[in-house]
N, C-alpha and C positions, 0 to 999 in steps of 0.2 A: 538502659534508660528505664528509671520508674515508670512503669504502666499505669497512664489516667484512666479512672473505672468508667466507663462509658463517653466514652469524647465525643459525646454525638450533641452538641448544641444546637437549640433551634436557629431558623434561619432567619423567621419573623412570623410575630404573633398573629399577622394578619392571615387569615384560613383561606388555606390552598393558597397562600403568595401570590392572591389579587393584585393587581399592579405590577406584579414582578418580574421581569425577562426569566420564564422556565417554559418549561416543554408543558403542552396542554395535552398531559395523559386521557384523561377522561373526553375529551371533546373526539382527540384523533383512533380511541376506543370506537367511540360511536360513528365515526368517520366509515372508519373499516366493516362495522357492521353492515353501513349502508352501500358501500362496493361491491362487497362479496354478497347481495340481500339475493341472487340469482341462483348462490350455488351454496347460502347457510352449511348443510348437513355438511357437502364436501369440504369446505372449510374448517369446520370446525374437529372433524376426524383427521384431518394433518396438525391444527394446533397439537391433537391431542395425543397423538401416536408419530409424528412425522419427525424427523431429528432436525432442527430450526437449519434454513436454507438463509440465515443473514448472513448476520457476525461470525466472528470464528469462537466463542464460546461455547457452541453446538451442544444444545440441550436437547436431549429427546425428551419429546413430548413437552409438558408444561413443569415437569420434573428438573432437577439439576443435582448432580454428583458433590456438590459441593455448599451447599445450604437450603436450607430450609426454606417453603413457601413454595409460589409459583412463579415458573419464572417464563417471562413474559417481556417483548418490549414494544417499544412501535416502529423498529425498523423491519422487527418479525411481520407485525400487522399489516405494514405496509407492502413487503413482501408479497403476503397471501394473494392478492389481486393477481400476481405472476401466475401462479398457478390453478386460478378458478374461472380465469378468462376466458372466454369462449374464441371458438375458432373468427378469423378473419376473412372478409367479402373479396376472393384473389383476384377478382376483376377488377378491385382496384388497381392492380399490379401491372393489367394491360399496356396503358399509358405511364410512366413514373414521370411523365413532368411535371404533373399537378402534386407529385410529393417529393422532389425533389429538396423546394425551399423548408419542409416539413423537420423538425427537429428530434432527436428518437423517441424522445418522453411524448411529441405528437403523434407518434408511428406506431408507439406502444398499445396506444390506445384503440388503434384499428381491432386489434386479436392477436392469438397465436397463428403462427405457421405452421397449414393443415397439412400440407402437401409441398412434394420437390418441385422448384421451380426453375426454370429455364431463360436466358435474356443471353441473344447473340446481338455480335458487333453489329449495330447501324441498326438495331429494332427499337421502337420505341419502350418497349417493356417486356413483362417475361410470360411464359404462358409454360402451362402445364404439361410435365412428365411423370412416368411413372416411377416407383424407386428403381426396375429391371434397368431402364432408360439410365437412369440417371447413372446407375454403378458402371455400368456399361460405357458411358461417356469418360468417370472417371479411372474403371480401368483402363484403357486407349491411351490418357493422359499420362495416367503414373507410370504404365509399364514402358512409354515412351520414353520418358524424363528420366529410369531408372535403367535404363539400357544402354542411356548416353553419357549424362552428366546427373545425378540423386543428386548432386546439391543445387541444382535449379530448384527443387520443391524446397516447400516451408510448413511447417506444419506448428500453429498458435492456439494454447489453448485457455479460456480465462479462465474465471472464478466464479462463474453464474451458476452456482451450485453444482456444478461437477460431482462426479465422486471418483472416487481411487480408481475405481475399472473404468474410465473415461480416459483419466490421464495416462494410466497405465497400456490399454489398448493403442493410443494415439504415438505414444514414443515407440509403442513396438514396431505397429506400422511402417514408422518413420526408417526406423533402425535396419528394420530388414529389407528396404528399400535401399539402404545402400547410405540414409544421408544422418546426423546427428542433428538437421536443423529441426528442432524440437523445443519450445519454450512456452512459456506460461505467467498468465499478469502477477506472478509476485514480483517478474524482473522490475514494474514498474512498483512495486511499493517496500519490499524487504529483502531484494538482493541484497543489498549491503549488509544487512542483520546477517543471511547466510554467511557470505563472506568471509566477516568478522568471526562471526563466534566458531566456523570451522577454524580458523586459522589459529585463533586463541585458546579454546574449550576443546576443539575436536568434536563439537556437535553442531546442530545448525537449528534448534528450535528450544524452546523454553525449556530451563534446565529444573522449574517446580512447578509444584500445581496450583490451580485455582486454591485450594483448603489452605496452600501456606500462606497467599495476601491475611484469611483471617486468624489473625493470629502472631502476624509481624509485628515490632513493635513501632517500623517504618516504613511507607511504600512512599519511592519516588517516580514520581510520573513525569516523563520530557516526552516533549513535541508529541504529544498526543492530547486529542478531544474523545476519549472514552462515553461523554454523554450524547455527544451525537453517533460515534462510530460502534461504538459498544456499549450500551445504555444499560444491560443488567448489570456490568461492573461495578454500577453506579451502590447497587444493594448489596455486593462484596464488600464495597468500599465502608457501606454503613455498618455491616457486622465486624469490619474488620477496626473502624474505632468505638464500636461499642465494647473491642475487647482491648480498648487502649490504644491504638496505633495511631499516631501522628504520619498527616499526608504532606508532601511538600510539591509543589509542581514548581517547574523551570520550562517556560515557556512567554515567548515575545510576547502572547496578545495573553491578558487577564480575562480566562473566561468563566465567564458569569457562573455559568452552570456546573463550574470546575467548582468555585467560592462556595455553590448555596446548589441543594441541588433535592427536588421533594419526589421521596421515592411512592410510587400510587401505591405498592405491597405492603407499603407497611405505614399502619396508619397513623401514628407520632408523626413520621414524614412525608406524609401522603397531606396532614392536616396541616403543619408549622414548616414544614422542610429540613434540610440539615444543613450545618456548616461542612461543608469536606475537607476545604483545602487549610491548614492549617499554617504553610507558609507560601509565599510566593514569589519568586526569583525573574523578573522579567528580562532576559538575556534578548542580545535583538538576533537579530537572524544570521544564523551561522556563526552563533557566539558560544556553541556550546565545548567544545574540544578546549579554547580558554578558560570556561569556568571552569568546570570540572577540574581540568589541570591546576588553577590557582586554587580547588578545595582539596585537591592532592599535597598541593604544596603544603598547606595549613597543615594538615594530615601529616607532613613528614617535619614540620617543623614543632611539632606541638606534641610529636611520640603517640599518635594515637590513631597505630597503627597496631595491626595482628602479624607482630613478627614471626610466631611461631608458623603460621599457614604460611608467612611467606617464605619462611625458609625452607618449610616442607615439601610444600603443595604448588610451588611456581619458579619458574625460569626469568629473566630479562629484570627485573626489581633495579640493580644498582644501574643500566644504562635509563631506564625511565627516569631516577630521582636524578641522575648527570643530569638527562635534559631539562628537567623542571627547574634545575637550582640554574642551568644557564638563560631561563627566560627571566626577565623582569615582571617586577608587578605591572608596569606602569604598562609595557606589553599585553600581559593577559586583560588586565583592566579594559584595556581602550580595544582589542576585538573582542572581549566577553560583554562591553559593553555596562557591567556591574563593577562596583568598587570593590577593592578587598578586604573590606570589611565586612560585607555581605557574603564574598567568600568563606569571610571565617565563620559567621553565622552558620551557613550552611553545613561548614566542619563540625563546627561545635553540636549539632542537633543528630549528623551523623555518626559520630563518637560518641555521643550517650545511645545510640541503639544495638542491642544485642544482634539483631534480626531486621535485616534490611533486604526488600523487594523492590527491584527498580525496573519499569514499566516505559515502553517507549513506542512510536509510532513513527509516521514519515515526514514530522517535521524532524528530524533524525537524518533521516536513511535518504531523503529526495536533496541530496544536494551532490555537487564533483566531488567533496570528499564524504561523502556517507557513511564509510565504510571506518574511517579515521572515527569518525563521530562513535559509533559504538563501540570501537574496542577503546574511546576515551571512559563509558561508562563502563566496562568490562575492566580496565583500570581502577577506579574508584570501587567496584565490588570487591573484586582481590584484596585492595590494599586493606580489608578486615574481613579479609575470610566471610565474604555471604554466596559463597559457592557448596551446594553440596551437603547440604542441612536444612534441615527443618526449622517454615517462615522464612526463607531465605533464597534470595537468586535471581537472575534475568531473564526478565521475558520479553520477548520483541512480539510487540498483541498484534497478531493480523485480523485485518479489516473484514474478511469475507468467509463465509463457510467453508470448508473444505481445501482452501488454498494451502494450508501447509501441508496436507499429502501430493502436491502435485508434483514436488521435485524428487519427495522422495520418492515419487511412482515412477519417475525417470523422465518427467517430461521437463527436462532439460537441455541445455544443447553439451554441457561438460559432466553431466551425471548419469552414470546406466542408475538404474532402477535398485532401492535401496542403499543409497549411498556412493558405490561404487563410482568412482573415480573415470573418465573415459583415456584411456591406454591401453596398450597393446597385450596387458598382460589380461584386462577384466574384459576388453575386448573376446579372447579366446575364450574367457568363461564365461559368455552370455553367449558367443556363437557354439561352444558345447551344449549348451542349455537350453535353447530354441533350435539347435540343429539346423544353422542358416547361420553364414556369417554377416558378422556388421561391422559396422568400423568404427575405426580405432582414432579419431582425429574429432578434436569437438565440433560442434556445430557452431553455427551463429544463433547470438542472440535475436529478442525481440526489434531492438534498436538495428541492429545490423542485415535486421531478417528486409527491415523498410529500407536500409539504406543498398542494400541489393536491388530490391526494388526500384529503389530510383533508376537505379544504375542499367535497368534490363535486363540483371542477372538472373530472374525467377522466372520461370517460364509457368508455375503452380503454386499458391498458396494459399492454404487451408485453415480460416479462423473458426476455432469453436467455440460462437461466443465472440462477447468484445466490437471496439467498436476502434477502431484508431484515430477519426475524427474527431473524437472525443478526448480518448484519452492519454495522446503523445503531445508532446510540443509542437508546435509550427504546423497547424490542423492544414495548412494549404498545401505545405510541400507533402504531407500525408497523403492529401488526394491524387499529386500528380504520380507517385510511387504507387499506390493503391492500380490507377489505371494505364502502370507503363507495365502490368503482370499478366501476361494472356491468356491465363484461366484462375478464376476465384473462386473459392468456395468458401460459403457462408452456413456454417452451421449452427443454428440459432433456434429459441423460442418466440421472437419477433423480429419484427423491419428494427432496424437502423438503418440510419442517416448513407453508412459507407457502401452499403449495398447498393446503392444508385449512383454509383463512380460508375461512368462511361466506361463498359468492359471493352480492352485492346481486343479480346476474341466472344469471352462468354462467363458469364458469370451466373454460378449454380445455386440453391436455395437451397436449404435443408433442411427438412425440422424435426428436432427432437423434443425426445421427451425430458419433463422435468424429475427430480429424484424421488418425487413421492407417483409418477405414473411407472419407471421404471420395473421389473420383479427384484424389487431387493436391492442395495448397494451400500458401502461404506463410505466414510466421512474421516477425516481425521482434527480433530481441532487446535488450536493453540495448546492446549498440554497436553499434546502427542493422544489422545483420547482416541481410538479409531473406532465408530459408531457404526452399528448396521442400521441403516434406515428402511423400514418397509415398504412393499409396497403399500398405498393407501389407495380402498376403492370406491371408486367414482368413474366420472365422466373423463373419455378418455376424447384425445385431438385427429380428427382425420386419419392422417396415414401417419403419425408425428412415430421414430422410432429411438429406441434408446439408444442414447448416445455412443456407448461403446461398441454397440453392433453397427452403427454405421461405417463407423473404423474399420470394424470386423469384417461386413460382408465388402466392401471398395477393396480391402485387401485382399480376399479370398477373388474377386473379378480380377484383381489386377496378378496375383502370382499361379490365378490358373490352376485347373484341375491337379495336377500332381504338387504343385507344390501348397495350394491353398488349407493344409491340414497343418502347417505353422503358422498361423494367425485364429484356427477355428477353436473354437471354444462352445461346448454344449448350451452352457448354462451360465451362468455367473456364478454360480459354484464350482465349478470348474474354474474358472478364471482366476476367482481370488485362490484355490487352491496350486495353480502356476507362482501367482503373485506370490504367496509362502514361500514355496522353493526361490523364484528370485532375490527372495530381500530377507533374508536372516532379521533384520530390526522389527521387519513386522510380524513376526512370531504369532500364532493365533486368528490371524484374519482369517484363516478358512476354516473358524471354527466358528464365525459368525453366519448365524440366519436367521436369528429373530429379533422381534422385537427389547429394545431392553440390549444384548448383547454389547460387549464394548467389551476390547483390551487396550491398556496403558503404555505403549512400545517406552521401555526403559525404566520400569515404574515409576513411584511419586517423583524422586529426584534423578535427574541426570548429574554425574559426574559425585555422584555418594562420598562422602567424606573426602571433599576434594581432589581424587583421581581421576583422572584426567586421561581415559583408558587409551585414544587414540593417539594421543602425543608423544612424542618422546618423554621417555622417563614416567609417562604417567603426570605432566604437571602441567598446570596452565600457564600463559605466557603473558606477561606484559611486554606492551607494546609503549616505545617511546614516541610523541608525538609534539609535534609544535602547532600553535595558531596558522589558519589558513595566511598566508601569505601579504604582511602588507608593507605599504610601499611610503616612502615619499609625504609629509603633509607639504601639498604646495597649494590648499586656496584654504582663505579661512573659512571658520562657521556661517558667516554672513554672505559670503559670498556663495558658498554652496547652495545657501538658501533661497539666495535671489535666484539661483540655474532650477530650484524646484527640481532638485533628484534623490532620489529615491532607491530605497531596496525592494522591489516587491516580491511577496512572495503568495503561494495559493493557497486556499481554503478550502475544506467542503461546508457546505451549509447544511440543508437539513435534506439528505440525498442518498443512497445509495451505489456507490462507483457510478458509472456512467447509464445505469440501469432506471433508476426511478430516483427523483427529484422535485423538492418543492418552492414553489415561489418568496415563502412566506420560511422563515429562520427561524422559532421563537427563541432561539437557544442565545442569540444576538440580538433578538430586536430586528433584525433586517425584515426586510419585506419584498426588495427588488431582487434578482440576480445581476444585476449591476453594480450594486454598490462597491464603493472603495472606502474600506476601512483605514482611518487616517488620528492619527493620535490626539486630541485635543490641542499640545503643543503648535503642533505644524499647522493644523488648521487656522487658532487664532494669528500663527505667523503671516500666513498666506492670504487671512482677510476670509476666508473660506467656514462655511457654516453646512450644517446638515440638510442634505437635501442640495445642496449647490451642482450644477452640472461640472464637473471636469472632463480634461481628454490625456490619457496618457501613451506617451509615445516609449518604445522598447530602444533603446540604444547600443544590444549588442545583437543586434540581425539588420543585414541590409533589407535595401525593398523587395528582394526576393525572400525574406525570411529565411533563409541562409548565413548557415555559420561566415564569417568575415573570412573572404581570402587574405593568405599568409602575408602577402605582399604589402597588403594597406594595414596602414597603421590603427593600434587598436586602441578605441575609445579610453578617455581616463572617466571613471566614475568615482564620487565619493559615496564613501561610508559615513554613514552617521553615528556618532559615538554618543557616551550616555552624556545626561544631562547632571553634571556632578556637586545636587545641591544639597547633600546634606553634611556627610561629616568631612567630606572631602573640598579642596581648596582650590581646585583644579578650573574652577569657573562655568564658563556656558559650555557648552557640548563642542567638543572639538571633535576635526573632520580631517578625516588623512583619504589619502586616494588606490582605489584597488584599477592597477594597471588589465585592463580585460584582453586576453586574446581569443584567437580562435576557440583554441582547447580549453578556453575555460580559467587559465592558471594567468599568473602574472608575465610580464617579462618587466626591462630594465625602463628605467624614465624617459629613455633616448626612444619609445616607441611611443608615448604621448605625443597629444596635442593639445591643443587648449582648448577646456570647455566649453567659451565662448564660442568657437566654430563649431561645436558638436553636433548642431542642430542642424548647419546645412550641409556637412560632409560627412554625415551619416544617416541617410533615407531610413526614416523609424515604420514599422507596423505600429498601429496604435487601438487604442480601446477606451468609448466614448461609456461613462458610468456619472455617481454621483457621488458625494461623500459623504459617509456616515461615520462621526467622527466615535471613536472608542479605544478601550484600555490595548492600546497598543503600543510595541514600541516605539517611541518617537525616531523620525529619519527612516521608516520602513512604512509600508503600505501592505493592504490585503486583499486580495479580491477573491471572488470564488472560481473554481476551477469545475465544470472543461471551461469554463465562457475565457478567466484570462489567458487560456494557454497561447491566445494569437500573439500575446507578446513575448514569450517562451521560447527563446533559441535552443537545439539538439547537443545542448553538452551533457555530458557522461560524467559519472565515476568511473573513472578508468579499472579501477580495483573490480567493479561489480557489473557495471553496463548499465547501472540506474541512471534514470534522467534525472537532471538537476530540474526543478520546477520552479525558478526563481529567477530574476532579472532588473538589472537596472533601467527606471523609466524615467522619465520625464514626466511632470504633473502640471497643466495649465488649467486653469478656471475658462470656461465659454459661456 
C-alpha cells in the first residue's frame, strides 16, 4: 500500500478543540499537581526515575524505548495519588459499620494501610497486631490446611503494580504448600489472548514491539479504547501516521477519542488535534469472529492472500477456507451485524498493506467464546504473513503495569513459572529445583477459586490486591462466597469495599509496599520489555512491607525452622537470580539492578520469519471457526422492539481497573456513572431522550443472580441485527433469537418460551441509570463497569475461565 507522507490531519481549527468531547490534558495536569501538593518532591522523583505503575506500556521514567519526547499520561498522573498518600486514621477501622455502605474509591481516600490488621467473627471491626502476630496466625492456618487438604487454600494475585518477585514468590508459596491454586487478574481481562495465541503461535504475549506500530503501513485496532486504557498509544498512533500508516478500528461503539484525538506532547496536536481513525467498522457485540471471517472470505476469494507463508509457515489453511466457503454471506452479515460490502472494504484496504499491526483488547477476549475471537484475528494475520517481520504482528495490549509477567512468573493455576506446562514430568523439575516437591495436577482458576468458595470448599484465601465486589460478575453472590471462607487475607495498599464481608472466622489486613517503596523490582510490559524499577526515596508507610517478603516470611512461619531455607531469599537479588534458573525465557533478569536496566525476553520479534519454534513443525496453525451460534428468527423487528431487549455489554469510563475512577468521562461526554449508552436509533424508537431515567432488568439470572438451573427452560432473547440502509436491499433491521442456557451456548427451540412471559417467569436483577444516547451499535446498550456488573450472570469461556461481561436486558422508561 502507497504510504501517505504524514496522514496526520487536523481535527479542528478550533484551539485545543474547545467544545469538543476530548480529554482535558492540561486541567487534569493541574489537577495532579494539587493532589500530590503534600508530597511535590516525592512525586515528582517517581515521575522521573520510577518505571509507570499504570498501563502496561511501562516507561521508565518520563523516557520511552520507542519515541521521542516525554512520555507522560493522565492515567500515570492520576495514579501518583496511590503512592504519595499518606498513611490512614486505623481507628477508623474499630467500628466498619459506618464504612461498610462506603465505596472503594470512598475508602481510598481514607490513606494507606500502615499496619496488620486483625477482625474476628462477631467483632465489630479489626484492631491492631503486629507483623510476629500476624505470620504467626498465618502460619497455624497454612500449615494446617497444608497437612490436610492444600487445595482448600487459594492464593489471588492482581495487577496493582505487582512486580515479577511478587508474583513469582506467591505461586511458589502456593506450590510448595502442596496446592496449584494460584491465579492472577489477567484471568479476568486476557486469558483468552493467552489461550489462543499459545495454541496457535506457541507464544502467549505480543509477538512485536512498540517501534513496529511506527512504521506499519496498517494498525488495526478491535475492542479496544487505547485513549482511555492506554493514552501514550495515542502518540504512537500519531508518529505512526506521520509515517503513512492508515488506522482502522472495528468496534460497536464509535469513539470519539478513537476519530479525533489531541495529543498535549506535541503541539500540532496539542493546538488542532488529530484525525486517528481512518476507517471505521461498527460490528455489534460479539460480531467480530463473522467479520473477520467474511473479510477472510473476500481475501480468499479475490487471491489476495500470501500463499507462499502460507504454504511455508502454517498448518490447518485448507480446513479454515472448507469452513468459510460453507458459511453464507447472509450468515456472516446478520451475526457480524455489517454488510459485505464493508467486508470487502475492509479486505480491499488490507490487501494494499505490506505491514499490518493488529491491536486488541477485552472487548475481544470478555466474552463465552473469547478465545475463538482471537485466533479469528490470528487467522486474518496469517492469511498475509504479518507474522514475524518487521511493522508487523499481534498484540493483545494489556490494561495494567506488570500484568503480563505474572503468568509467566507462574502465578497461574496451569503454568510453573516460565512457561512450563503443569504435569508430572515439569512437576519433577521444579521439585528438583526448589528441592521440595509440588504438584503435578493444575489448580483452579480465579472463577472457580470463588466458585469453591461458595461451595465451603476454602478453608484460606489470599487476595493481593483486587477487590471481587468490583470486579467479577453477580457482586452479591461474590459477597456470600467471600464470607462462607473462614480465614481471608487481604493484602493491599488500601480498604476496599470486600474487606468488610462479615468474616465466617477472621479476616487479616496486610499492607504492603508500593514498587517505588520496595529495594528494587522488575516489571514486564506488553512487549515482553522486563524493567528494573528503583527504589525511589521518600516517605515511607508504617509498618507497610514489600510484597514478596510477606509471601516470603508467612512461608518461612509456616514450613518451619528446617524447612524455611526453601522459600528464603536474601535479597531480591537473590531472588531474581532463582527466577533466571527457573524460567529460561527470562534470560537476564538477574542481571538487573539499576536504573535504566531492561531485557526484551525474545527480542524485537517473537516467532522471526515465521517459525513458529514451539509448534510442531515449527508453523503456525489456523483455526477453523463458525459465528457464535444462532437460532431460529421467530419474532419480527417490531415486535422485539416493543419487548425493549437488548444486548448489553460493559465499559470503562475514565477509571483505572477497579482501583481509581472518575465521575466525569470526558472521553464521552458522560458525566454520571449511570449512564446507559443507547444508539440514537432506539432511543428515538422508544420516545426516549438524553438524560431520561430508565430501569434495566438482566434476563439471564434468576433472583438469586445465579446461573439458571438446568431443569427450567432458558430465556429466548433477541439479537439485534444491522440496520441495512445503504447498498443493501434487506430492509429494517432484522431480528433472530439467541436461545440462552445455563452455560451460556444455545440449545434447540423446543427449550424457548415466549418473550411475552419473560418478564414474569424470570425474576430479573436490575439497574436504575439514564440514557445518554451515542454512536453505538443500535439493538445493544452500554454501561459502565464495576456499577453494571449486578446485571452480569458467571458465564465463562470454557477455553480460558474468562468471564463473559455482557447480557441480555430489558430496558423500560420510569
Amino acid at each position: 500500500m502507497p504510504k501517505n507522507r504524514a496522514n496526520t490531519p487536523i481535527a479542528s481549527w478550533v484551539p485545543f478543540g474547545l467544545g469538543h468531547t476530548k480529554p482535558n490534558h492540561y486541567w487534569e495536569m493541574l489537577r495532579s499537581l494539587w493532589e500530590n501538593r503534600d508530597n511535590l518532591r516525592y512525586a515528582w522523583r517517581i515521575l522521573r526515575h520510577g518505571v509507570c505503575d499504570g498501563c502496561s506500556l511501562g516507561p521508565r521514567g518520563l523516557s520511552d524505548d520507542a519515541m521521542k519526547g516525554v512520555h507522560l499520561c493522565l492515567v500515570r498522573l492520576k495514579m501518583l495519588r496511590t503512592s504519595t498518600m499518606p498513611a490512614l486514621d486505623i481507628r477508623k477501622l474499630e467500628n466498619v459499620s459506618r464504612l461498610e455502605s462506603l465505596d472503594s474509591r470512598e475508602l481510598r481516600e481514607f490513606g494507606r494501610l500502615p499496619v496488620p490488621m486483625l477482625r474476628r467473627r462477631g467483632k465489630p471491626g479489626f484492631h491492631l497486631i503486629s507483623w510476629d502476630e500476624a505470620f504467626h496466625l498465618l502460619g497455624d492456618c497454612l500449615r494446617g490446611i497444608s497437612g490436610k487438604d492444600p487445595d482448600r487454600l487459594a492464593i489471588y494475585t492482581t495487577s496493582r503494580g505487582l512486580t515479577n518477585e511478587v508474583y513469582y514468590v506467591a505461586q511458589k508459596l502456593a506450590r510448595l504448600l502442596g496446592t496449584n491454586n494460584i491465579d492472577n487478574a489477567a484471568r479476568l481481562c486476557h486469558a483468552a489472548s493467552t489461550v489462543a495465541l499459545k495454541e496457535t503461535l506457541g507464544v502467549t504475549a505480543a509477538t512485536c514491539s512498540y517501534t513496529d506500530w511506527i512504521g506499519a503501513d496498517l494498525i488495526v485496532l478491535l475492542g479496544s479504547h487505547l485513549p482511555n486504557n492506554q493514552p501514550v498509544s495515542m502518540k504512537y498512533f500519531y508518529y505512526a501516521k506521520k509515517r503513512g500508516a492508515r488506522i482502522v478500528v472495528v468496534n460497536p461503539f464509535r469513539e470519539p477519542a478513537l476519530e479525533r484525538y489531541w495529543v498535549p506532547s506535541i503541539p500540532k496536536s496539542a493546538f488542532f488535534g488529530t484525525k486517528m481513525a481512518d476507517e471505521f467498522f461498527q460490528v455489534r457485540v460479539g460480531g467480530d469472529i463473522a467479520f473477520l471471517g467474511g473479510v477472510l472470505k473476500w481475501l480468499i476469494l479475490k487471491n489476495w492472500l500470501d500463499e507462499k507463508f502460507i504454504a511455508e509457515h502454517t498448518n490447518g489453511f485448507d480446513a479454515l477456507k472448507a469452513a468459510l466457503a460453507s458459511q453464507s454471506w447472509e450468515e456472516l452479515e446478520e451475526s457480524a451485524g455489517i454488510i459485505r460490502d464493508h467486508m470487502l472494504r475492509f479486505a480491499e484496504i488490507y490487501a494494499a498493506a505490506k505491514n499490518t499491526v493488529f491491536i486488541w483488547s477485552m472487548g475481544l477476549t470478555q466474552h463465552r467464546f473469547g478465545v475463538e475471537n482471537v485466533k479469528a484475528v490470528v487467522n486474518l494475520a496469517l492469511a498475509r504473513g504479518n507474522l514475524g517481520r518487521p511493522n508487523a504482528g499481534l498484540v493483545p495490549i494489556r490494561g495494567h503495569s506488570g500484568v503480563q509477567g505474572a503468568a509467566e512468573c507462574g502465578s497461574v493455576p496451569n503454568t510453573f513459572p516460565g512457561g512450563f506446562p503443569v504435569n508430572e514430568e515439569n512437576a519433577r523439575r521444579f521439585s528438583s529445583l526448589w528441592g521440595a516437591p509440588v504438584p503435578s495436577s493444575p489448580g483452579l482458576s480465579a472463577p472457580e477459586m470463588l466458585d469453591a468458595a461458595e461451595r465451603g470448599a476454602l478453608d484460606l484465601f489470599w487476595c493481593a490486591g483486587g477487590n471481587f465486589l468490583d470486579t467479577m460478575p453477580e457482586p452479591d453472590r461474590m459477597r456470600i462466597a467471600l464470607a462462607r471462607v473462614p480465614v481471608r487475607v487481604h493484602q493491599d495498599l488500601f480498604l476496599n469495599s470486600s474487606m468488610f464481608v462479615e468474616p465466617r472466622d477472621a479476616v487479616l489486613l496486610l499492607p504492603g509496599r508500593t514498587r517505588y517503596e520496595q529495594p528494587g523490582g522488575t516489571v514486564t510490559s506488553t512487549e515482553r520489555r522486563i524493567r528494573f524499577s528503583p527504589e525511589i526515596p521518600g516517605p515511607r508507610i508504617g509498618e507497610a512491607m514489600s510484597e514478596w517478603e510477606i509471601f516470603m516470611r508467612a512461608g518461612e512461619a509456616t514450613l518451619g525452622s528446617e524447612r524455611r531455607h526453601l522459600i528464603h531469599f536474601e535479597n531480591a537479588d537473590a531472588l531474581r537470580g532463582e527466577m533466571e534458573r527457573a524460567m529460561p525465557m527470562y534470560a537476564g533478569i538477574a542481571s538487573l539492578h539499576s536504573a535504566g536496566d531492561s531485557v526484551q525476553y525474545g527480542g524485537q520479534l517473537l516467532c522471526a520469519n515465521g517459525v513458529c519454534a514451539d509448534l510442531p513443525g515449527a508453523r503456525a496453525r489456523f483455526t477453523p471457526l463458525a459465528p457464535p451460534p444462532n437460532d431460529p428468527v421467530i419474532l419480527s423487528a417490531p415486535k422485539a422492539r416493543e419487548e425493549s431487549l437488548f444486548y448489553l455489554t460493559t465499559r470503562r469510563g475514565k477509571q483505572f481497573n477497579s482501583m481509581l475512577w472518575s465521575t466525569r468521562d470526558p472521553l464521552t461526554g458522560s458525566t454520571r456513572r449511570d449512564d446507559i449508552f443507547i444508539s440514537p436509533e432506539d432511543a428515538h424508537f422508544l420516545g426516549l431522550g438524553d438524560g431520561d431515567p430508565v430501569l434495566l432488568r438482566s434476563i439471564s439470572a434468576n433472583s438469586h443472580g445465579s446461573r439458571l438451573p438446568a431443569s427450567e427452560p432458558a430465556p429466548v432473547a433477541p439479537t439485534f441485527r444491522p440496520a441495512f440502509s445503504d447498498s443493501s436491499d434487506r430492509g429494517a433491521t432484522a431480528v433472530d433469537a439467541v436461545i440462552l442456557s445455563p452455560d451460556g451456548f444455545h440449545r434447540d427451540e423446543e427449550s424457548a418460551f415466549e418473550i411475552s412471559n419473560l418478564k414474569s417467569q424470570i425474576p430479573a436483577r436490575s439497574f436504575r441509570g439514564v440514557c445518554k444516547i451515542s454512536p453505538v451499535k443500535p439493538g445493544t446498550l452500554q454501561a459502565f463497569w464495576p456499577e453494571a456488573n449486578v446485571l452480569i450472570s458467571s458465564r465463562l469461556d470454557p477455553a480460558s475461565h474468562e468471564p463473559d461481561y455482557n447480557a441480555w436486558v430489558t430496558l423500560e422508561k420510569v
